[in-house]
N, C-alpha and C positions, 0 to 999 in steps of 0.2 A: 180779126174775128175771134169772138171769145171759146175756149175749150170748153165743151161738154162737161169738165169736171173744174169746179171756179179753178181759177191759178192762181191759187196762194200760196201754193210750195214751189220752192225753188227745187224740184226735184234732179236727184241723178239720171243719166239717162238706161236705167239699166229693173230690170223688173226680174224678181223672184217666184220661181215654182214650189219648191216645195226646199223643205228643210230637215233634216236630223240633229239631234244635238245639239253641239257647237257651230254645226257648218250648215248650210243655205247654200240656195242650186237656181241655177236659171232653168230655163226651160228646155234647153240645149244642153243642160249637165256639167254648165264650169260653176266652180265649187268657191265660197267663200269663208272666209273664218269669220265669226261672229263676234263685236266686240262691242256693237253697240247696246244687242239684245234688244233694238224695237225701242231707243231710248229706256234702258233700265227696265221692259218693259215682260219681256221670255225668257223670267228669272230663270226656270228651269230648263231652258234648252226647246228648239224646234223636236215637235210632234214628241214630247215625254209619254211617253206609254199609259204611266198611271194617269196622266191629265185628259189623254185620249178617249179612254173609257171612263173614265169618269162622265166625260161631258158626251160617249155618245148614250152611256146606259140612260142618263138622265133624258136623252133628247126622244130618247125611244120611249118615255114613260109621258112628260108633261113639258111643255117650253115656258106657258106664262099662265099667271093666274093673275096678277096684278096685287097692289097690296093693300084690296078690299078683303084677305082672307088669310089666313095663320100658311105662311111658306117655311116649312119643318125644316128645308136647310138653310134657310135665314137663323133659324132659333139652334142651330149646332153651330154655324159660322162664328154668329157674336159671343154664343157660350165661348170658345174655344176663343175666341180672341181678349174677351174679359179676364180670362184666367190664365192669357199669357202675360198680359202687360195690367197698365194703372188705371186702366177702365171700367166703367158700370155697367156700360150700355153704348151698342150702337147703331147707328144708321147709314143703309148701305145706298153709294150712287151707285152709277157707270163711270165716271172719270173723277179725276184728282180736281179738275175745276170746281164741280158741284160740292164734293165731298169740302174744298175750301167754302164753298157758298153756306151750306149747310153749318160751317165752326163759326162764321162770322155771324152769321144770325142767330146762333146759339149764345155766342160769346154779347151781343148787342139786347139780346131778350132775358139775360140770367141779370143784366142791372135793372131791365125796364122793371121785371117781374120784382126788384126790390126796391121799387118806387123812383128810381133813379133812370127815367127817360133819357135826361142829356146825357150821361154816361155811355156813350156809341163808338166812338172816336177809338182808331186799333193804331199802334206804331209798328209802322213795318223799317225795313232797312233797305237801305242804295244795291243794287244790284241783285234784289228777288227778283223772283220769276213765281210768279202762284196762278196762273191759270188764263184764259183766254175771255174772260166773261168781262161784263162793263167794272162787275163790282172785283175782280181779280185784277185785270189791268190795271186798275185805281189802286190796289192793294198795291202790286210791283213797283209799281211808277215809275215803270220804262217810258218816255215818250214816245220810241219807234211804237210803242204796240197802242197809246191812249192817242196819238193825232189823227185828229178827222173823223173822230165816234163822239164830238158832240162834247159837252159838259163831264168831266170828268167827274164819276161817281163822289160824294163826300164822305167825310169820315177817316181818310187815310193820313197821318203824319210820318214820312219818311226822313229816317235820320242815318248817316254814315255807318257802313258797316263797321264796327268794332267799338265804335266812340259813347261809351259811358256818359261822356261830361253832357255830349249831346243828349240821348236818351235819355238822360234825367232830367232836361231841360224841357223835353217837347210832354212831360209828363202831364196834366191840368186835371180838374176837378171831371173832365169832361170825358177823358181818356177811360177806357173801357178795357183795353186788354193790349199784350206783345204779342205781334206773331213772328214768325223766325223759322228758316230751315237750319237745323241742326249742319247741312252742306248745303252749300248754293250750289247746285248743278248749272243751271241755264248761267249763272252770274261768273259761270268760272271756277267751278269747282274748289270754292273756298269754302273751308272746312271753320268753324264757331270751336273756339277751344273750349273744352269741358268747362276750368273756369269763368269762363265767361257765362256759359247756360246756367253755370249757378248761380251766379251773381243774378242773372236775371230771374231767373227761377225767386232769387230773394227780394230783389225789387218788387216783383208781381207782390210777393206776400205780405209787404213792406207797405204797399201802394192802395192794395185790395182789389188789384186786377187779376184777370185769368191771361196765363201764358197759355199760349197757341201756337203748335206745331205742324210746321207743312213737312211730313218726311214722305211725301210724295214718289220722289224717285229714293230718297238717302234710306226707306225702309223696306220691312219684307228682308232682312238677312243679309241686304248689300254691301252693309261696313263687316260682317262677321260678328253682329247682334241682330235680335229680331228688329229692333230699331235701334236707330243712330244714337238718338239720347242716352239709350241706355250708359252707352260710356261715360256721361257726365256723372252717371248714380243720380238725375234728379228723377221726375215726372212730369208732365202738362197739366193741364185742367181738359182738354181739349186737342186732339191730334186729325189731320186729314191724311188717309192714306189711299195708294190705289197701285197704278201699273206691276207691280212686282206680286201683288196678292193675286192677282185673275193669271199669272202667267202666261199672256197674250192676248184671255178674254176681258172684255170690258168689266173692270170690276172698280167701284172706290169706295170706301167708308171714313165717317165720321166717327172719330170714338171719343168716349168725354168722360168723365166721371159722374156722379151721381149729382152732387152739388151743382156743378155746371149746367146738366141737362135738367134737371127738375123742372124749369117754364116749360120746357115745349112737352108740350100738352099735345092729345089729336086733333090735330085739323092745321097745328103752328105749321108744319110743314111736309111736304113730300115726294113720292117720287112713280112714276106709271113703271118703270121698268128697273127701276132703284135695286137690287135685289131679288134678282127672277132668278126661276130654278135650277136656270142651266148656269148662269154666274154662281152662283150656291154650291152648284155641283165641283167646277172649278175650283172654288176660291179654295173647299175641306180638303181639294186633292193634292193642293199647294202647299196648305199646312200640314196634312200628311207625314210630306216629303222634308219640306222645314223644321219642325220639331220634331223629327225622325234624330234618335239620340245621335250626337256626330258629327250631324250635317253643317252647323253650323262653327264649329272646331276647324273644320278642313274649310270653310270658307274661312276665317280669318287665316289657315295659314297660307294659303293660297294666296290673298292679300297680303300679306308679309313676302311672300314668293314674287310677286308681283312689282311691291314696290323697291324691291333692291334690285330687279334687273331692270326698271325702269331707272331708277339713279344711276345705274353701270351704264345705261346706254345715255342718258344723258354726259357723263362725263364723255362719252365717246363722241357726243356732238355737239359740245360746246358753241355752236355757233350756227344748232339750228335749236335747240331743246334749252329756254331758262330755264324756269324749273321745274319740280315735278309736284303735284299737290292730289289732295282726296284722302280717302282712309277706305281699307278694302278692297272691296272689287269696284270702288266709286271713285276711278283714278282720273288725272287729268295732264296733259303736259301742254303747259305755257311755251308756245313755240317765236323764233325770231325768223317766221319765214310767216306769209299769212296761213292763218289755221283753215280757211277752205281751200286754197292749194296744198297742204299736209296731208288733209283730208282725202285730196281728191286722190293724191299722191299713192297713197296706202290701197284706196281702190283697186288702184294699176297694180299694188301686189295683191289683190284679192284677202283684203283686211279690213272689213266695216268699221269703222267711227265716226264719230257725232261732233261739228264745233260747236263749241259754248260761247261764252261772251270774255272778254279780255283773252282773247285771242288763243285759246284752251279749245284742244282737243281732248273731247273726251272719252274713257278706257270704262264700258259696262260691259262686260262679259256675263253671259249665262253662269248664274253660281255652279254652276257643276262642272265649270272648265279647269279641267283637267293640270298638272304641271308638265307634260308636256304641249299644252295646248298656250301656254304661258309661253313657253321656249319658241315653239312656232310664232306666236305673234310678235315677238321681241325681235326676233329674225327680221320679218316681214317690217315690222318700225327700223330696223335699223337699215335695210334697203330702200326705204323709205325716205331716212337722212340722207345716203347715200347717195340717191338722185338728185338734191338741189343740186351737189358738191359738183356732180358731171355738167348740170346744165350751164355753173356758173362761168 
């Protein structure tokens, strides 16, 4: 008989009350460390104070108006986001799926709108992850996620991760734009070297496409920039962002430049609940705390902090930990044990993590986790290796 709530997740068996911080609580009061953060998701820690009020002042005032009418923290959100990064202008979902829906129809209507209809066609790469939608799963080109939904959307050319000689190959008259996460989280927390984004960065310019960024999970301050790109020094034409800006509320946005978004006109596209007041309220209280001078200094060193006790403890278990990969607080360890028993493993020490794909467990900690909150979780992984070693 089927559950009340579809069964699509393989869930834990284990359900959370309430949370502080770093750490999350059952309902009975056993305490865990937070490493997943909601998948990249409670950048700033369970129940952050300033995001608390933020979102109940606002809820106390207006919830939705819909966006038949000017929403005034829509118009502080985007300012503030324009004038952090290489954007004009944006458009805001509820999740990173849409918010990709939203760059790929932007990125397919910026050639229609210059007479150039066949121009639609995006190159994505072997092991993305961009979202759950027909036109997302088509984008990935995971087969686990495109069998048995039918005709796989068109438009998608997927070429090996890192392979040049390929990419320039699947180029054509028809091709319309790259997309690319700066890190592939779901793929295995394989990090795109700076090199390499410029190279593409030059190809687009070369080509006369627009590059398109998923930093989905890799943005919002996760590497110890406001986004991942930044460390290459290039720009996008066109980025989707989401889960780290709402800090646990449903928030995602397209951002794009001016040249890019110029077709979409009103009526090209949108959204009922795309940027309501109470996500608005969240998202300012996010950046607040984000471009609060500092903040982002002490997450890269934190990151830095992170990823040398991660390599200490890898050499300590050689023979449960290859290697160690991410940038930031976007870590991941390639395990030789399977990564949902790792996984499950670390539970048993009261230590939340996420597996990825190539058998990578992945390290997103709340950016405000602390260095001792580093040293407890590394503890907690290293009891963690520790257990195969007894069971073997």
């Amino acid at each position: 008989m089927i559950t009340p709530v579809l069964p699509t997740y393989k869930r834990a068996p284990l359900a959370f009350d309430h949370g502080k911080g770093m750490r999350i609580y059952t309902a009975e009061g056993k305490e865990y460390l937070d490493f997943g953060a909601g998948v990249a998701v409670t950048s700033l820690g369970h129940a952050h104070p300033h995001l608390v009020e933020a979102l109940a002042e606002q809820a106390r005032k207006l919830w939705h108006t819909s966006n038949l009418y000017v929403i005034p923290g829509q118009e502080k959100l985007a300012r503030r986001l324009t004038e952090a990064t290489f954007a004009d202008t944006v458009f805001f979902t509820n999740s990173g799926a849409e918010a990709l829906e939203c760059t790929i129809k932007m990125a397919r209507k910026y050639h229609a709108a210059k007479g150039h209809p066949e121009r639609y066609r995006i190159i994505t790469f072997e092991g993305a992850f961009h979202g759950r939608t027909l036109a997302t799963i088509a984008a990935g080109g995971q087969a686990k996620y495109i069998e048995g939904f039918g005709p796989k959307v068109d438009g998608f050319d997927q070429v090996p991760f890192g392979d040049e000689k390929a990419l320039n190959a699947a180029i054509t008259d028809a091709t319309a734009a790259i997309l690319i996460e700066p890190i592939q989280g779901e793929g295995g927390m394989r990090p795109v070297p700076p090199k390499t984004l410029r190279r593409l960065r030059e190809i687009c310019d070369e080509n006369g496409l627009l590059l398109l960024l998923d930093e989905v999970q890799s943005g919002v301050g996760r590497t110890g920039k406001l986004f991942a790109h930044e460390w290459a020094g290039i720009t996008p034409d066109i980025m989707a962002i989401a889960k780290g800006i709402g800090g646990g509320f449903p928030v995602g946005a397209c951002l794009a430049t001016e040249e890019a978004a110029q077709s979409m006109t009103a009526g090209t596209h949108g959204s009922t609940f795309g940027g309501n007041p109470l996500a608005m309220a969240v998202g300012n209280a996010v950046l607040d705390v984000m471009l609060a001078d500092g903040f982002l200094a002490r997450v890269r060193e934190r990151g830095l902090n992170l990823k040398q006790k991660l390599a200490q403890l890898k050499d300590s278990h050689p023979d449960i930990i290859e290697e160690v990969r991410g940038e930031g607080l976007m870590m991941g360890l390639k395990t030789k044990v399977p990564n949902t028993d790792f996984v499950a493993a670390a539970l048993d020490q009261q230590l939340l993590t996420i597996g990825a794909g190539d058998n990578v467990v992945r390290l997103l900690p709340p950016l405000i986790v602390s260095d001792d909150d580093l040293s407890e979780a590394v503890t907690k992984l290293d009891r963690t290796c520790q257990s195969f070693k007894s069971k073997a």
